[in-house]
C-alpha positions in Angstrom: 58.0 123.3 -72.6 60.2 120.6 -73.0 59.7 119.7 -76.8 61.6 116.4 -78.3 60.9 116.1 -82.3 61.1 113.3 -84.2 64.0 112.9 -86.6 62.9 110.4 -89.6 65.5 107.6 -90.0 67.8 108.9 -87.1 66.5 107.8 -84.2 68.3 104.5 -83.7 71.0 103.6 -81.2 73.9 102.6 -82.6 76.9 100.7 -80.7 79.3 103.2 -80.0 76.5 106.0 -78.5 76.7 105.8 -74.8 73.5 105.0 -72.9 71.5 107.8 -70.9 70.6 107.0 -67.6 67.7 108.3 -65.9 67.9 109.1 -62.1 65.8 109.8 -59.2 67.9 111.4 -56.8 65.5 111.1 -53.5 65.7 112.2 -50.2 65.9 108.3 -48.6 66.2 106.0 -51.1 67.8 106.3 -55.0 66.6 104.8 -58.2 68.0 104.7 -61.9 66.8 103.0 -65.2 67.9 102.9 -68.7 65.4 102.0 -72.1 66.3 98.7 -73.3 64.1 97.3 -76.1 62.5 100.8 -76.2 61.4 100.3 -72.4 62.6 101.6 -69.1 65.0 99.0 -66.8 65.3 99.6 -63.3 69.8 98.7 -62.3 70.0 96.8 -59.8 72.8 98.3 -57.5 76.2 96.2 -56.5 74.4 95.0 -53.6 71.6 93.7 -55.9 68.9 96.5 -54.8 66.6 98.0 -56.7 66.8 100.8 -55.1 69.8 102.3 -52.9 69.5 104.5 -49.5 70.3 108.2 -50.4 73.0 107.7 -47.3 76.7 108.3 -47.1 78.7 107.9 -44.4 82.8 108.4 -43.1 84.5 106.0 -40.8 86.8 106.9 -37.9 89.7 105.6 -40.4 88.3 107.9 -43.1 86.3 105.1 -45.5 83.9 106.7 -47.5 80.9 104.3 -47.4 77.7 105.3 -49.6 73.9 103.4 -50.1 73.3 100.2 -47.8 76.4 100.1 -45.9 76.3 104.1 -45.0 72.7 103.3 -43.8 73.9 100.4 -40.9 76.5 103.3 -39.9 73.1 105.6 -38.4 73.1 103.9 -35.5 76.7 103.5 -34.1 78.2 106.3 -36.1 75.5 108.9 -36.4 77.9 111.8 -36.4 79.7 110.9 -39.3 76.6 109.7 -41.1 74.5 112.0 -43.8 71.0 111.6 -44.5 68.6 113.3 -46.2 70.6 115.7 -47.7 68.1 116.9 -50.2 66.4 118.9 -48.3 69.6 121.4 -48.0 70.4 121.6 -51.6 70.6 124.8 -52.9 71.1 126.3 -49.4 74.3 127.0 -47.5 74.4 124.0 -45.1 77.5 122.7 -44.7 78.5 119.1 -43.1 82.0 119.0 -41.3 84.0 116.1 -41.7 87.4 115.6 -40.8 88.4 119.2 -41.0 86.4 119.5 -44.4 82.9 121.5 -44.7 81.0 119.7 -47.6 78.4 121.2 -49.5 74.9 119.2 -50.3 76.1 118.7 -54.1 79.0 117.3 -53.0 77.4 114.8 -50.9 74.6 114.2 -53.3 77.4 113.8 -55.9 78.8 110.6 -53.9 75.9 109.2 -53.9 75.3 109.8 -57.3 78.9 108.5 -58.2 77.6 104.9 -56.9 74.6 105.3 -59.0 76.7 106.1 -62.1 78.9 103.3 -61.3 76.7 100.6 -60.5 75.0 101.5 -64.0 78.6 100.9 -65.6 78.8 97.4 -63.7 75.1 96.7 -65.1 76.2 98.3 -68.8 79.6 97.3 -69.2 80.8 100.9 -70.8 81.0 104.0 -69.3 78.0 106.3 -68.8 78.5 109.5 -68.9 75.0 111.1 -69.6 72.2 111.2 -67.4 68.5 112.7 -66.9 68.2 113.7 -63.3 65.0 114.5 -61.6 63.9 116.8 -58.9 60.3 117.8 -57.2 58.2 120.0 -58.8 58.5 122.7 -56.8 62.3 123.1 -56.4 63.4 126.3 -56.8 66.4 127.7 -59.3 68.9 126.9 -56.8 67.9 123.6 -56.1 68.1 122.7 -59.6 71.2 124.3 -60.1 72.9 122.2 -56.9 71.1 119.4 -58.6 73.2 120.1 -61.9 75.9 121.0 -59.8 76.0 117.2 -58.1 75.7 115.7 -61.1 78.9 117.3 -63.0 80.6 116.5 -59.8 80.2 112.9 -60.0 81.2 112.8 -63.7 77.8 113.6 -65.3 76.5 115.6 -68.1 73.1 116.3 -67.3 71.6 116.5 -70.2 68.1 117.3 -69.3 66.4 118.2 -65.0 62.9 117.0 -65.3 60.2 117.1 -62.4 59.5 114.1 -60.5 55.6 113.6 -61.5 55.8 114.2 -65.3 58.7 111.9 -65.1 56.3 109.5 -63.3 53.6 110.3 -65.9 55.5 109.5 -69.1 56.2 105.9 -67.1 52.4 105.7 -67.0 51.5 106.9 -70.5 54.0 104.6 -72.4 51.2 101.4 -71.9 48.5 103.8 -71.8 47.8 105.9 -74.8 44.3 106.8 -74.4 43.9 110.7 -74.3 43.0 111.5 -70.3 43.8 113.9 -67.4 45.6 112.2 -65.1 46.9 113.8 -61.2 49.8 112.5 -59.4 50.3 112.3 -56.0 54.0 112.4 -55.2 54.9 111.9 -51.4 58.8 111.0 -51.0 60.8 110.7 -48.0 61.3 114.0 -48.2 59.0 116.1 -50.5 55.7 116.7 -51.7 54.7 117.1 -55.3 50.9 117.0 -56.8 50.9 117.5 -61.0 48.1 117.5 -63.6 49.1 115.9 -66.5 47.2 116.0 -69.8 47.9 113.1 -72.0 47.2 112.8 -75.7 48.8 111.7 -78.9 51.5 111.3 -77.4 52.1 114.9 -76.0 52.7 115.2 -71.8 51.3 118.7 -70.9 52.0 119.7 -67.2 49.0 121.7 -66.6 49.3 122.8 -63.2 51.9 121.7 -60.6 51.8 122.2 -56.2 53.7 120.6 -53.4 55.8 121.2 -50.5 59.3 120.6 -50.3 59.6 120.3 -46.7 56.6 117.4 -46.2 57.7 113.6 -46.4 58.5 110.5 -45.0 61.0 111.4 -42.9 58.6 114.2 -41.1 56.2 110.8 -40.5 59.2 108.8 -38.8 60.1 112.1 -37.0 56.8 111.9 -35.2 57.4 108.2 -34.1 60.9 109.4 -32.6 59.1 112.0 -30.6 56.8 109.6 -29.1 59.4 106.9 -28.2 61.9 109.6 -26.3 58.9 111.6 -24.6 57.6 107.4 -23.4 60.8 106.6 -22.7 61.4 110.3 -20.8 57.9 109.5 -19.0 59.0 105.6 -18.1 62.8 105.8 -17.6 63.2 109.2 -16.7 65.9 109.4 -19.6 66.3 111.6 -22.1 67.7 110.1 -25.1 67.4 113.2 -27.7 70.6 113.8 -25.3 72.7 110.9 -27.0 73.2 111.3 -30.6 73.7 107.1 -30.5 70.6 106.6 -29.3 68.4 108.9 -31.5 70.3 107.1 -34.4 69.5 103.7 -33.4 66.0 105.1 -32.6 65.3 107.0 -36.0 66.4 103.9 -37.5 63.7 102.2 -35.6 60.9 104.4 -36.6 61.6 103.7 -40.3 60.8 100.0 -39.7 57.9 100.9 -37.8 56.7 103.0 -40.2 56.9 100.3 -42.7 55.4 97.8 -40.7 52.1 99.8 -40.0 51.3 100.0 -43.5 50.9 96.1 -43.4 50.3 95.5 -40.4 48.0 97.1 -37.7 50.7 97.5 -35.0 54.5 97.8 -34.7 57.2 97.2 -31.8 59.9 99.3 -31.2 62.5 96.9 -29.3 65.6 98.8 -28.7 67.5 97.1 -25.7 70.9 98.7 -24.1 69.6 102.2 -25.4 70.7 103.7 -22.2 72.9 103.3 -18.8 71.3 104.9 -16.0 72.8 104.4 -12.4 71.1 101.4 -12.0 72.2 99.9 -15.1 71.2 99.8 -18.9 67.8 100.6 -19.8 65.8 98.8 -22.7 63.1 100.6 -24.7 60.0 98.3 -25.6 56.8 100.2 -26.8 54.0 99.3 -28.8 52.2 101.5 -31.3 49.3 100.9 -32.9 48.0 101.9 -36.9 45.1 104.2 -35.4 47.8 105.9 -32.7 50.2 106.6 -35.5 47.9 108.3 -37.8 46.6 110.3 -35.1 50.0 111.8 -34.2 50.4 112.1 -38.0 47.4 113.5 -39.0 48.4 117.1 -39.4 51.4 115.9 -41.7 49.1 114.2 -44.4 46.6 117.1 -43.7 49.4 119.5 -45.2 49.2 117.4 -49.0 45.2 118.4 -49.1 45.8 122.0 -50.1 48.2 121.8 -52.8 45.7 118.8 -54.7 42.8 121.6 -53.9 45.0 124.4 -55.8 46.3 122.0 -58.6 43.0 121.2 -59.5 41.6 125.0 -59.1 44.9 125.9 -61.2 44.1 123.1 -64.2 40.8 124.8 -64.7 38.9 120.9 -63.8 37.2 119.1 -61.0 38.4 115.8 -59.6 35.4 114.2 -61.8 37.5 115.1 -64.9 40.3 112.9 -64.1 40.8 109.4 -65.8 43.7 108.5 -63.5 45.7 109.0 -60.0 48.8 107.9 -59.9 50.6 107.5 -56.2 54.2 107.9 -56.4 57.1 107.9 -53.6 57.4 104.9 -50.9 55.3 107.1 -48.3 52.3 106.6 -50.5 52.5 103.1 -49.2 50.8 104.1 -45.4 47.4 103.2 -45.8 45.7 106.6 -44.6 47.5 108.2 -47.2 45.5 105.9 -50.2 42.5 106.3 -47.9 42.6 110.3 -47.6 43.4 110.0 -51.4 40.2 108.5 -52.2 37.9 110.5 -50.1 39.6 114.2 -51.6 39.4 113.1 -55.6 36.5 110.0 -55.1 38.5 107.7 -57.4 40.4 104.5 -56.6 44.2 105.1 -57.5 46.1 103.5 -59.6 48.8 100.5 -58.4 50.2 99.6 -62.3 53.4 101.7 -61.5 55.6 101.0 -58.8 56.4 104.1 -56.4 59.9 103.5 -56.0 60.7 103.1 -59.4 58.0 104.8 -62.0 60.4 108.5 -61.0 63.6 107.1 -62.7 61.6 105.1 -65.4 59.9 108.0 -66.6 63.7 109.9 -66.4 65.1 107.1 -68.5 62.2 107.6 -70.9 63.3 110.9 -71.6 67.1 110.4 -71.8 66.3 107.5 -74.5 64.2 109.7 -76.5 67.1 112.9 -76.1 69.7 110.3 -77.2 67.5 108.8 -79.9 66.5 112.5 -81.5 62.9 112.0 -80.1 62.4 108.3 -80.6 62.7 105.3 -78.6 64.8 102.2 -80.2 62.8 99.2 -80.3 59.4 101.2 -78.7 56.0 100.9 -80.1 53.2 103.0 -79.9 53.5 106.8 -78.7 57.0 106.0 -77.4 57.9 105.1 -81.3 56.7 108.1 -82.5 57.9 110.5 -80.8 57.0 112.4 -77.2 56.4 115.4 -76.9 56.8 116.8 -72.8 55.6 120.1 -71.9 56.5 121.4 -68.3 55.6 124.4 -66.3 57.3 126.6 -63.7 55.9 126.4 -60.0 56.0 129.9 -59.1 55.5 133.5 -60.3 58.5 135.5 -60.9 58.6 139.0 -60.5 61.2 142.0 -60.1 60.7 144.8 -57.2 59.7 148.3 -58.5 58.7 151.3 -57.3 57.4 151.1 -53.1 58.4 147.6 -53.0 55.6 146.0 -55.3 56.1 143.0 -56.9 55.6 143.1 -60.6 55.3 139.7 -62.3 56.7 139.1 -65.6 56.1 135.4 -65.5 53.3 134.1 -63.8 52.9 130.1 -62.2 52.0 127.3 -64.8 53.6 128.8 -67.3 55.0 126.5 -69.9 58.6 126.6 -70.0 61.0 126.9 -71.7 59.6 130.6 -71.7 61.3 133.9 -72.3 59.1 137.3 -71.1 60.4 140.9 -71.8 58.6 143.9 -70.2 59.5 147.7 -70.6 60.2 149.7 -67.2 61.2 153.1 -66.7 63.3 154.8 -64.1 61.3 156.3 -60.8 63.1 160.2 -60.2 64.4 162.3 -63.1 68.3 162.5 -63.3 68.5 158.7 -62.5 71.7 157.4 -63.7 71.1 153.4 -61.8 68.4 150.5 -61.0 68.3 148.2 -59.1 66.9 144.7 -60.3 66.1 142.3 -57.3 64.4 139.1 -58.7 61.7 137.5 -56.9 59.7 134.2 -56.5 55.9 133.9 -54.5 52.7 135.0 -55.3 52.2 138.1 -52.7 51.8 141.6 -54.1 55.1 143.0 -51.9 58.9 142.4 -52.5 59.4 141.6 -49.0 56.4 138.6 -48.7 58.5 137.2 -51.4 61.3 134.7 -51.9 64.5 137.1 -53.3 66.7 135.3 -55.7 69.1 137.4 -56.7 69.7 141.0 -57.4 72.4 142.8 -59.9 72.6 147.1 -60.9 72.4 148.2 -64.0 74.7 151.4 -64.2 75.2 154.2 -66.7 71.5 155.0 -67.3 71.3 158.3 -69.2 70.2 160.9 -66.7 67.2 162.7 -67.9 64.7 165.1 -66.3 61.2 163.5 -67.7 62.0 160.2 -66.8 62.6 158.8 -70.8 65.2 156.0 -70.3 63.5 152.6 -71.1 64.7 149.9 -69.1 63.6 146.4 -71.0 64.1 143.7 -68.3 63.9 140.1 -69.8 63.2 136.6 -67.8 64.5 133.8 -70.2 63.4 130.2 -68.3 65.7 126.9 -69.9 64.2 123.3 -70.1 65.5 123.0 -66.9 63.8 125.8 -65.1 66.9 127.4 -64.2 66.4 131.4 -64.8 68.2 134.2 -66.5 67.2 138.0 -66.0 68.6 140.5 -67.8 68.0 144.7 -68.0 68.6 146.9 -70.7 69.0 150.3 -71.0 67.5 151.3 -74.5 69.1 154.3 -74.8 72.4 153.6 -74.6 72.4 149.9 -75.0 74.1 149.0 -71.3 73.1 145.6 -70.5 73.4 143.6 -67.1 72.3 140.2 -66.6 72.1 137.8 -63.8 72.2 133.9 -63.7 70.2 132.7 -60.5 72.8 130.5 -59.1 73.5 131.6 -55.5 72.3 129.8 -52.6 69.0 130.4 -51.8 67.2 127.7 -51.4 63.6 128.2 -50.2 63.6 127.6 -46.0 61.5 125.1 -45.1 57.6 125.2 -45.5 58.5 128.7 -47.6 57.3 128.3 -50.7 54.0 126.7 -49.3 53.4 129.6 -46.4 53.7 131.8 -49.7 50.9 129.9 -51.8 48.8 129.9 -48.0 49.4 133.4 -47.3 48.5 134.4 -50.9 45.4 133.2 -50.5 44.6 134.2 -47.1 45.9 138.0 -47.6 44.6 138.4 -51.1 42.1 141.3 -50.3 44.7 142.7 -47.8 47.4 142.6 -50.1 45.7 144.2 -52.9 44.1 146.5 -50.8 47.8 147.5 -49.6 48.9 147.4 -53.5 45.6 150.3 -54.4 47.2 152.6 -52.0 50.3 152.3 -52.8 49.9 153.1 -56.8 47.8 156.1 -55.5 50.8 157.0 -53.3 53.0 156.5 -56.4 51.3 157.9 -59.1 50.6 161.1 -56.7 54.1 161.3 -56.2 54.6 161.1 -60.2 52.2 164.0 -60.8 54.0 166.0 -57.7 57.2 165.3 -59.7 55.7 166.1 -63.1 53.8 169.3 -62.1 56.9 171.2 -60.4 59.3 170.6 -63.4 56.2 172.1 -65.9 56.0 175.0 -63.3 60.2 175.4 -64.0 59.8 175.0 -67.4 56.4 177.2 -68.6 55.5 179.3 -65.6 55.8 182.8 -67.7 53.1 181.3 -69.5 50.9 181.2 -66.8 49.0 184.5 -64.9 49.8 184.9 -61.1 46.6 183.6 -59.8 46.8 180.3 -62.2 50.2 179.8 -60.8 49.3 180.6 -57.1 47.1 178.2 -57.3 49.1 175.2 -59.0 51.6 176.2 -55.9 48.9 176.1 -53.3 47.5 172.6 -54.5 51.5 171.1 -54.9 52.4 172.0 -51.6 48.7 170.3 -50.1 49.3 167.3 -52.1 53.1 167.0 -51.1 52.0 167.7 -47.1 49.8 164.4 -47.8 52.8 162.8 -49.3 54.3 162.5 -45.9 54.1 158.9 -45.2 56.7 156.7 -43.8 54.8 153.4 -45.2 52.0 154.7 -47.8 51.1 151.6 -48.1 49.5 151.6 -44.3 47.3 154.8 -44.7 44.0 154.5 -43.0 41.1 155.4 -44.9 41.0 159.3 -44.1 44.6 159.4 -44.9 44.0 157.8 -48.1 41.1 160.0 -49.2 42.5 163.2 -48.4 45.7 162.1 -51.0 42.8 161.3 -53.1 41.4 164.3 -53.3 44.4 166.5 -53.2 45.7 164.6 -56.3 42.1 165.5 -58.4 42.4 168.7 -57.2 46.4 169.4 -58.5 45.1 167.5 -61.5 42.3 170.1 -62.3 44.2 173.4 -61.3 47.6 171.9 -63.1 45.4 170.7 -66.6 46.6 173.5 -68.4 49.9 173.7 -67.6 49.9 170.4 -68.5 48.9 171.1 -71.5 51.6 173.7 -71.7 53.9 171.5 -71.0 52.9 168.3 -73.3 56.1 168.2 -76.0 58.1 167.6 -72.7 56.7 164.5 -72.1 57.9 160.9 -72.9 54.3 159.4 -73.4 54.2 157.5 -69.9 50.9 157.4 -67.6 50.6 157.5 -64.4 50.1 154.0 -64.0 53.6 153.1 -65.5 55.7 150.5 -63.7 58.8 152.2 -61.9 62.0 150.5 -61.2 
């Protein structure tokens, strides 16, 4: 939850308060506003844009050129030329320039230095604050190297929002009737669907989705492939061999792209692309609307999904909501509106720009955090006060016992959150854990995203398993986590900050939500045997330290017996991977367990004062 209360008689902007800009850091292209008159500008860059190309590029004399002019190096300096750099943050990609491996923030910082400065130009005083948004569905890395880019390039980021609430609260300042509204957020490089609840003022994020490997660039990629394999076919040339080439050909697509959304064909003229032996080589080809949705088609096919599993999240049918909102330049392609239209059956909305409603929306919010939850000069819901209320995309879970993933905090969840939950350890006399943290929805560590993992040492050993282990997930505004584990006996505490690099590969996070859903029966299937495995092993456990303990209380049959029964249920034990038991396996453990439970019962009972209270079906770590 990001909450933002209204301060009576403080919420006015005074001279010497520095403005808060709001930025959409994109994959292509850049935007940033700032509230003037209690609404959202769009800056206009140094080269009078409203929007500047998320581009940087190094000349051969070591100029460092960023937006516009970066862009027109793609096609005759390609290899010192970085696009799209988005998609790597968060992950350890590295681009080598001149003897110099730079990291994604630092390249996002550059461009985000122009930003900052062209805002100054526009301003005329420093800025030093900013609002920074990223999709929905970047992960804690991400917005960490989001952060990251932003200190960099000399900004305190005061608040990382996600790109469709930002693009809501741009809707909902001029419309404050109470509705359900979805947004549809296709980028040149991500994906995002939200469903936003508006009302009185209050922004509540009810379920989120996306992909944050889908975009506009995937779209121009597809027109690339087409030219070189024509061009292969035609001129027996291969340009994907010349990096020159490709760049003046990617450079190409883009406008082709763009033209096909007005027009119903486009013309890729490249001449000179290529020198053959008998001379240069020009590449003219024609493509048509209906030819580049075809060889699209899968792409858009990819956003249908998500929407499905927004709305299924939200609890409400398409029916139910009073707006869609299209956001990012690649909603512009027409069979992107049209597939729109026939998934929800509602016209979308055009009263927002889709370039520019992401950084209005973050300029929203840095007006109200430097106005102590009011905008100066706003009217309406704005003038009262907003109130924004964000969730985190994915479940987060820690690995216990067999590799099972045990959420603590589930997807959707309203942040900022903070969730404790009580574990114990899995053997008697164990002195460590292990706390690897997870994102994904599957039942098993391993079908998971891993985010980090720290030890918690110094556990008081113990025979009958009492040490308490509370392991806390505390989840900031930003929806950057924090676990920590503590050991209630003896007060040792480790935490972690997930801050490392690992980013989410690329269609991850979706495969996870997919394979979730495919494999739910198998996976819980998987889980049942496993917690018979485990809590089989428990009672194995439990049953020989009675035996140590009480067994001059017991006569020699009772005891022969309880022996007899251990040492059947510990032969069905055996299993590499309990988890893959077939169903005889499964139901001879079964019924060795019942049968060590009913011989065992009274030495059990014997043994009760020993116990720490804890079932079978207890959580291990």
């Amino acid at each position: 939850m990001i909450k933002i209360l209204c301060r009576n008689g403080t919420g006015e902007e005074t001279d010497d308060m520095s403005k808060v800009i709001g930025i959409d850091l994109g994959t292509t292209n850049s935007c940033v506003a700032v509230v003037e008159g209690g609404k959202p500008v769009v800056i206009t860059n140094a080269e009078g844009e409203r929007t500047t190309p998320s581009v940087v590029a190094f000349t051969k004399d070591g100029e460092r050129l960023v937006g516009g002019a970066a862009k027109r190096q793609i096609a005759t300096n390609s290899g010192r030329t970085i696009s799209s750099i988005k998609r790597h943050m968060g992950s350890d990609y590295r681009v080598h320039i001149d003897g110099k491996d730079l990291t994604p923030q630092e390249i996002s910082a550059m461009i985000l230095a122009k930003i900052r400065r062209d805002a100054e130009s526009y301003l005329g005083e420093p800025v030093t604050e900013a609002v920074i948004t990223v999709p929905a569905y970047f992960d804690d890395s991400q917005r960490k190297a989001t952060q990251d880019a932003g200190r960099i390039a000399g900004l305190n980021v005061l608040r990382i929002i996600n790109e469709p609430t930002a693009a809501a609260v741009a809707y909902g300042l001029d419309n404050e009737a109470a509705q359900k509204i979805l947004v549809y957020d296709l980028g040149g490089g991500t994906f995002d669907v939200s469903i936003i609840e508006i009302e009185d003022g209050t922004f509540t994020v009810l379920a989120t989705g996306g992909d944050t490997h889908l975009g506009g660039d995937d779209f121009d990629q597809r027109i690339v492939e087409y030219a070189v394999a024509e061009f292969k076919k035609s001129d027996r040339i291969d340009l994907s061999r010349d990096p020159a080439a490709m760049g003046r050909l990617k450079e190409e697509a883009e406008k082709a792209k763009k033209e096909l959304s007005a027009a119903p064909s486009a013309q890729l003229n490249l001449p000179f692309i290529a020198v053959g032996k008998d001379g240069p080589h020009h590449l003219d080809l024609s493509l048509s609307r209906p030819q580049f949705e075809m060889m699209t088609g899968d792409l858009l096919a990819r956003t249908v999904a998500p929407v499905q599993n927004a709305l299924r999240d939200a609890g409400i049918s398409a029916s139910q909501l009073g707006k869609v909102l299209l956001v990012g330049g690649s909603t512009r392609m027409p069979a992107v509106e049209r597939q729109v239209k026939e998934l929800l059956g509602c016209e979308p909305s055009h009263n927002l720009n889709p370039d520019e409603c992401v950084a209005m929306g973050a300029a929203v919010q840095g007006g109200l955090l430097q106005g102590g939850g009011k905008l100066a000069g706003a009217t309406g819901a704005a003038a009262q006060g907003l109130v924004l209320m964000d969730v985190t995309p994915l479940t987060l879970s820690i690995e216990t016992l067999g590799g099972v993933a045990t959420p603590l905090i589930t997807r959707n969840s309203m942040i900022p959150t903070r969730k404790s939950q009580i574990f114990t350890t899995a053997r008697p006399m164990q002195t460590s854990v292990e706390i690897n943290v997870l994102q994904g929805e599957r039942h098993f560590a391993r079908d998971n995203k891993s985010l980090g993992k720290f030890k918690l040492t110094g556990i008081r050993a113990s025979f009958s398993s009492k040490p308490q282990i509370e392991v806390t997930f505390d989840i900031d505004v930003n929806g950057v986590v924090k676990v920590s584990a503590k050991d209630l006996g003896t007060g040792r505490e480790q935490n972690i900050t997930i801050t490392g690099s690992t980013n989410l590969s690329e269609n991850e996070i979706q495969r996870a939500m997919a394979d979730a859903a495919a494999y739910e029966a198998e996976d819980s299937r998987r889980k049942e045997r496993l917690d018979l495995h485990n809590q089989a092993e428990v009672l194995a456990y439990k049953v020989d330290e009675a035996l140590s303990k009480c067994k001059k209380e017991l006569d020699k049959d009772e005891k022969n017996r309880i022996k007899t029964d251990l040492a059947n249920l510990r032969r069905c034990l055996r299993k590499d991977k309990p988890e893959k038991m077939n169903e005889n396996e499964e139901a001879a453990l079964r019924q060795a367990k019942t049968q060590l439970e009913e011989s065992a019962n009274h030495l059990m009972v014997l043994y009760t004062s020993e116990q720490d209270g804890n079932d079978n079906g207890e959580n291990n770590l």
